[in-house]
C-alpha positions as CSV (number, residue, x, y, z in Angstrom):
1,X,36.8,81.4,124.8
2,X,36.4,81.5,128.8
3,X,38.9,84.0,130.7
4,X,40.3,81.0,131.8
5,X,40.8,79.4,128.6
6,X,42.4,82.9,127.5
7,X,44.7,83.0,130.3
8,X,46.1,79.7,129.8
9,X,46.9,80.3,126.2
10,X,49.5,82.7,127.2
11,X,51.7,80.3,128.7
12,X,54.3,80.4,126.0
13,X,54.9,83.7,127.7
14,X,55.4,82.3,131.4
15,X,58.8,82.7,132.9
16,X,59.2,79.2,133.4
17,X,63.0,77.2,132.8
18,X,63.2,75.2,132.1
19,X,59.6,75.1,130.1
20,X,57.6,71.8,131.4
21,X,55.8,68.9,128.7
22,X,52.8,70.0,127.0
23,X,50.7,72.8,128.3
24,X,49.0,74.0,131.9
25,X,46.0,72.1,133.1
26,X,43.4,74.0,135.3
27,X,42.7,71.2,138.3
28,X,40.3,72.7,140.4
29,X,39.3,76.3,142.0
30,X,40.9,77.3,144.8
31,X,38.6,78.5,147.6
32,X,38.9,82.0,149.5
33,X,38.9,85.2,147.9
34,X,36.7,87.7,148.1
35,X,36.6,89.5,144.8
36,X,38.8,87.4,142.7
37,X,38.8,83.8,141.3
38,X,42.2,81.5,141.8
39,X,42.8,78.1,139.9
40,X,45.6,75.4,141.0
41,X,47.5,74.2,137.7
42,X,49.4,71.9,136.6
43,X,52.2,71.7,133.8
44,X,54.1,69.4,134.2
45,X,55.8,68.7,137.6
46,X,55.4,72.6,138.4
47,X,52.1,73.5,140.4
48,X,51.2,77.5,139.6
49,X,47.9,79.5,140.8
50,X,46.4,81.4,138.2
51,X,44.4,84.6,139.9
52,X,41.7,86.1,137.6
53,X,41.0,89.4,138.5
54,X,37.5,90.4,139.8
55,X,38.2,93.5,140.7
56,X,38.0,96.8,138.0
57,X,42.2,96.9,137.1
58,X,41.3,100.8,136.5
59,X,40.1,100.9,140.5
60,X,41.7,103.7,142.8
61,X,44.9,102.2,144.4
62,X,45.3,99.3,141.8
63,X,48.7,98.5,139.0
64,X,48.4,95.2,138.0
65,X,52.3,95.6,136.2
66,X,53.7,97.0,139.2
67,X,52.1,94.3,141.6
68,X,53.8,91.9,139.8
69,X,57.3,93.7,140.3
70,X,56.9,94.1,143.9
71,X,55.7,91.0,144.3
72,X,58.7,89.6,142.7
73,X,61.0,91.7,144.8
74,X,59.5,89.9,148.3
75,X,60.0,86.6,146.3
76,X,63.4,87.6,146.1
77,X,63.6,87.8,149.5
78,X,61.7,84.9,150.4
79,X,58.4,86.7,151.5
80,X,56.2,85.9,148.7
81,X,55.5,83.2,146.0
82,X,57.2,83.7,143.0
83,X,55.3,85.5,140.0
84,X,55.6,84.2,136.5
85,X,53.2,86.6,134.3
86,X,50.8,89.3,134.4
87,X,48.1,90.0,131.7
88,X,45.5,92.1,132.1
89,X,42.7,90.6,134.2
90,X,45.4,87.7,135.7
91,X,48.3,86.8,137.5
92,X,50.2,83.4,137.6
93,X,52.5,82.7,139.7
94,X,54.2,79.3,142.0
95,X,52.0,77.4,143.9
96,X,53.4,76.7,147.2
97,X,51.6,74.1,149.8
98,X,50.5,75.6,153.5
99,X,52.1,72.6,155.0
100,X,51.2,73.8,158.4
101,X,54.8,74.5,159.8
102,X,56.0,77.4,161.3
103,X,54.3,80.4,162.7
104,X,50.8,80.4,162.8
105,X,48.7,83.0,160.0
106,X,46.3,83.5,162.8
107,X,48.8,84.6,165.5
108,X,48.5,88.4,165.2
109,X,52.9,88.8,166.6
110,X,54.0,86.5,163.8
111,X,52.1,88.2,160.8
112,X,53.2,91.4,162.6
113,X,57.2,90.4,161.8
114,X,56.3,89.0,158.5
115,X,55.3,92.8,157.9
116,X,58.8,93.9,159.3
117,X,60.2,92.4,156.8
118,X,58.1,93.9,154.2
119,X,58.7,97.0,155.2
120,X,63.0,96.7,154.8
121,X,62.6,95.8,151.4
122,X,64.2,98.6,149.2
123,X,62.2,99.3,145.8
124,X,61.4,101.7,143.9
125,X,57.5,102.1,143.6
126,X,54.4,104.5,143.3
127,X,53.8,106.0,146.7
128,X,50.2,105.6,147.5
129,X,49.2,108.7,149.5
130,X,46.5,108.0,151.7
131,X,44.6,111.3,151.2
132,X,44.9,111.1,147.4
133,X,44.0,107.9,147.9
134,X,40.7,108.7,149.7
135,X,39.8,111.6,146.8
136,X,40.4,108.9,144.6
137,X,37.8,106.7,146.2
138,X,34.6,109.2,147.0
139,X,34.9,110.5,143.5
140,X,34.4,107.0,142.1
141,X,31.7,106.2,144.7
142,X,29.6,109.2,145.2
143,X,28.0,110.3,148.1
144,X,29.0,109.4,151.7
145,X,27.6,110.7,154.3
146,X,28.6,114.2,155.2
147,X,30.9,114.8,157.5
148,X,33.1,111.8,156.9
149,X,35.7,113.2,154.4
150,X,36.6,115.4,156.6
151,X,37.2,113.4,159.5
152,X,39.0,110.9,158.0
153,X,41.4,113.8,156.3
154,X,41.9,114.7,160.1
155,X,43.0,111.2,160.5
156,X,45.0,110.7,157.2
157,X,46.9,114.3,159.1
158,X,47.6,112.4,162.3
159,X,49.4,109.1,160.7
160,X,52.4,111.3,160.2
161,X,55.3,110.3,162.6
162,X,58.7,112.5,162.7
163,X,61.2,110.9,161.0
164,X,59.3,108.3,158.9
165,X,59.8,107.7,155.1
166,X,57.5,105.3,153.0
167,X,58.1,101.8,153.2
168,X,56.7,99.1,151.3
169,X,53.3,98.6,152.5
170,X,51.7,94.9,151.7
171,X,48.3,97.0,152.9
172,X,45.7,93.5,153.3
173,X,48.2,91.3,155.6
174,X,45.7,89.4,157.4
175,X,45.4,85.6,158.1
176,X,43.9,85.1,154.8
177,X,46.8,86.5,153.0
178,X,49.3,84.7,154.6
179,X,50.9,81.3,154.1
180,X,53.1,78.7,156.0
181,X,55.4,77.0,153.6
182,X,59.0,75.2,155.0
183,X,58.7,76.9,158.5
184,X,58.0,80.2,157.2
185,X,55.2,82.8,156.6
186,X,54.7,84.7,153.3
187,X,52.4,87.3,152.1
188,X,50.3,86.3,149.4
189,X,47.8,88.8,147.4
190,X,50.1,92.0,146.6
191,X,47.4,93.9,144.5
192,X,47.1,97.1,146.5
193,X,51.4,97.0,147.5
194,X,52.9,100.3,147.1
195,X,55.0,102.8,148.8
196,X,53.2,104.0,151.6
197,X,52.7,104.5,155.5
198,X,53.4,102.0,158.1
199,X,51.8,102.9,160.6
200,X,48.1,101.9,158.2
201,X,49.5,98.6,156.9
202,X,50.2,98.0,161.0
203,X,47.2,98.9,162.0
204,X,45.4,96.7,159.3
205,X,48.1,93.4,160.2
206,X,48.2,94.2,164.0
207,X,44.4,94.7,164.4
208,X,44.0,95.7,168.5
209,X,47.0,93.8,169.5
210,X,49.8,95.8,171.0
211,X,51.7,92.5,171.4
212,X,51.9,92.3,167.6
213,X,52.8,96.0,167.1
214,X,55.4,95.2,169.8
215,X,56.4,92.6,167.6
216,X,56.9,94.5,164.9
217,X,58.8,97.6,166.7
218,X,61.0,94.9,168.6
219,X,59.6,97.4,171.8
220,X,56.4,99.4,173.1
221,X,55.3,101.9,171.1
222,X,56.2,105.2,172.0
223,X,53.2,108.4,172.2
224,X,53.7,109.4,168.7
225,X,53.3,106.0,167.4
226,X,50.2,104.9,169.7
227,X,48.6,108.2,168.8
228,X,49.3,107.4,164.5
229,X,48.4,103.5,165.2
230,X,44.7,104.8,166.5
231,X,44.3,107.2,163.7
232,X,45.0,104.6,161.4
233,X,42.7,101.8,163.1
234,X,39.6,104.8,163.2
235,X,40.2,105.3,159.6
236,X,40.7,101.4,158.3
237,X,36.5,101.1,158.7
238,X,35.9,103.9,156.3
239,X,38.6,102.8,153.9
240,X,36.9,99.4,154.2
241,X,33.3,101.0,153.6
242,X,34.7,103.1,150.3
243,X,35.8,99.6,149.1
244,X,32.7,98.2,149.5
245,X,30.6,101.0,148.0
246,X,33.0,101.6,145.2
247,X,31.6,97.4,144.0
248,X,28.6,97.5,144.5
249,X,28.3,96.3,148.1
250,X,27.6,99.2,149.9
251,X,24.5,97.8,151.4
252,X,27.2,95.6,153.7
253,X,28.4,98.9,154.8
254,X,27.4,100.2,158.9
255,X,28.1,103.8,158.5
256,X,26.9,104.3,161.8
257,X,29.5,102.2,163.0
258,X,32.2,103.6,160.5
259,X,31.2,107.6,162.4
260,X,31.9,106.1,165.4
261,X,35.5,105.0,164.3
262,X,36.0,107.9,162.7
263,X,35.0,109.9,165.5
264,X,36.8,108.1,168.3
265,X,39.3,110.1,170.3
266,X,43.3,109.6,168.3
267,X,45.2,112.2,170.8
């Protein structure tokens, strides 16, 4: 039986009500997605996506149970498609149309208050610590070249802001995880969410615009938070490179270029 074929036989176990006609249809696969595979079904009147995972489940930063619970708490809220089940190598949950109203995925300022929102939700999560997180990562991928770790520790040391607490961090918000549906934007592909630091998941969403970080603050950035914002965007490219490495891509990876990052002035 084909993982797809697998997956759909679960659907007795879907949260759907009330249950639809005979059983989910696969219709076609759904373009994008770097690592994972995503089909449109059809049961019924109800349109799902059905996600199966390309990507190790036992991978440094990665819970596929607790994905699907935050995810379902931004549903709540209207940030997020709704999720329906979870097994272990996929994820189903409500197709929604990108009718093409509202703010625009691409437009840096609006993703930038979708992350806002994000960030308000109160749960109650695993708190990815981005150190740990980086151990995690060079353990699993071997040698990097030397010198690195240590930098990017120095920058993982300068994310810190007085006064912050974790939030919950989306930590991939950019134009390809986002959708328009009914004049809104949601976030779609929760698999790395967890508590963690804003100031990272801003950098990630924001990219180089301080409009959008404006955005998101409702007002400029003060020192502190300029000076955690460039640690974080020095240390996204190495984070980026680990990733790569850690599946078998690490020929894609410019380590010159992730030195420089690493190396560019924070202070």
């Amino acid at each position: 039986m084909s993982r797809l074929a697998a997956a759909l036989a679960t659907s007795g176990a879907w949260a759907i009500a009330p249950r639809p006609p005979g059983a989910p249809r696969a219709l076609r696969q759904l373009p994008g997605g770097e690592s994972n595979e995503s089909w449109l079904l059809a049961w019924g009147g109800q349109r799902l996506v059905l996600r199966l995972d390309g990507v190790d489940a036992a991978a440094p930063g990665l819970d596929r149970a607790e994905e699907r619970a935050l995810q379902g708490a931004a549903a709540a809220a209207g940030l997020a498609p709704q999720p329906r089940y979870g097994g272990a190598d996929f994820l189903v949950s409500d197709y929604l149309d990108d009718d093409g109203g509202g703010p625009d995925p691409a437009d840096a300022g609006a993703r930038a208050r979708l992350l806002r929102a994000i960030h308000a939700l109160p749960v109650n999560a695993r708190r990815l610590v981005p150190a740990a997180y980086l151990d995690a990562c060079e353990a699993r991928a071997g040698t990097v070249p030397p010198g690195l770790p240590a930098l990017a520790r120095e920058r993982c040391a300068a994310l810190a802001v007085a006064g912050d607490t974790p939030v919950l961090c989306h930590n991939d918000l950019t134009a390809a995880n986002c959708l328009r549906h009914r004049g809104r934007l949601l976030a779609i592909d929760w698999e790395y969410a967890a508590l963690g630091n804003r100031w990272l998941d801003l950098a990630r969403c924001a990219g180089d615009s301080m409009a959008a970080v404006e955005a998101y603050l409702g007002r400029p950035p003060r020192r502190d938070e300029r000076n955690a914002l460039a640690a974080a965007r020095g240390l996204l490219p190495y984070l980026d490179a680990l990733w790569y490495t850690l599946h078998r891509r690490g020929d894609a990876v410019d380590w010159c270029a992730v030195t420089r990052a690493l190396e560019a002035p924070h202070g």
